[in-house]
C-alpha positions as CSV (number, residue, x, y, z in Angstrom):
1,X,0.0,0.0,0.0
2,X,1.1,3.2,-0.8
3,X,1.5,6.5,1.6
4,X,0.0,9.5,1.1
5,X,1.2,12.5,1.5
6,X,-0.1,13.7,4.3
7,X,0.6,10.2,6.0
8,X,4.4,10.3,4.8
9,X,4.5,14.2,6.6
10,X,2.8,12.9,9.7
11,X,5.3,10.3,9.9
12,X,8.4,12.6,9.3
13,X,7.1,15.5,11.8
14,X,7.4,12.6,14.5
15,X,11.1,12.7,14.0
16,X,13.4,15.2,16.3
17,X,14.4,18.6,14.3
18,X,18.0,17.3,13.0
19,X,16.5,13.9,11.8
20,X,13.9,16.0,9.2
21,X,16.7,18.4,8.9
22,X,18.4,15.2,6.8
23,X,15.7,13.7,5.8
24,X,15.2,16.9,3.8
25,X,18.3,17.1,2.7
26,X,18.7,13.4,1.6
27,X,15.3,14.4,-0.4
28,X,17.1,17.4,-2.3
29,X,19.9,15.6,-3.4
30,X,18.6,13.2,-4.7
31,X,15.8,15.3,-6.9
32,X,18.7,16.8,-8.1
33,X,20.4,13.6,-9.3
34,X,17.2,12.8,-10.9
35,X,16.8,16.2,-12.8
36,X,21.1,15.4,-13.9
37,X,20.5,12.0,-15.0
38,X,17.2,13.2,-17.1
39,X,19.2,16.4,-18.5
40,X,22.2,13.4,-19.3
41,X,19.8,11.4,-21.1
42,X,18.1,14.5,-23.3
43,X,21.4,15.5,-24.2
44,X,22.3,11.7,-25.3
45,X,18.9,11.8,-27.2
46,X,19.6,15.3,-29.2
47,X,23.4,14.2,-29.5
48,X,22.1,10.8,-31.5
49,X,19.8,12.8,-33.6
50,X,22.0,15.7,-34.9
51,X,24.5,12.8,-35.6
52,X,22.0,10.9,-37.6
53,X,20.8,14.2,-39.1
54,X,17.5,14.1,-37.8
55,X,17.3,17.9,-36.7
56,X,18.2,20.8,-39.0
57,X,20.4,24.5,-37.7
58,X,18.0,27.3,-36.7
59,X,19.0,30.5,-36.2
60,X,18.4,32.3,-32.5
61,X,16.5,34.9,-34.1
62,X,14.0,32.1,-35.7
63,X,13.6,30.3,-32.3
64,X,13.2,33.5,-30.3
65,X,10.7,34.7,-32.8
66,X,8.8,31.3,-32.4
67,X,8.9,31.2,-29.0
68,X,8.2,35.2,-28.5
69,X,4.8,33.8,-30.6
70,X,3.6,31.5,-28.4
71,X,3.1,34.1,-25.6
């Protein structure tokens, strides 16, 4: 069965102060690992296809005007 939320914060405000202090802490690092490995693997991803010319050179100004559109 899975925790909730709410359950899983109930359970962590019964620790002393230091013990959530890590807890948190633990948590942080290891989003950020997460968010490295995912960056890592889009990189591999648009690596592979400009090798295999998949993508084609845009200038700045084209993807700024594109994006600028969207708003």
């Amino acid at each position: 069965m899975m925790a909730t939320i709410n359950e899983a914060l109930d359970k962590l405000m019964e620790l002393d102060f230091e013990s959530r202090e890590m807890i948190i802490e633990i948590a942080q690092k290891r989003q950020v690992e997460e968010r490295r490995k995912e960056i890592a693997h889009n990189a591999k991803k648009a690596a592979s296809a400009h090798k295999g010319n998949k993508i084609k050179a845009v200038q700045a100004s084209e993807i700024i005007a594109r994006l600028n559109s969207l708003a």
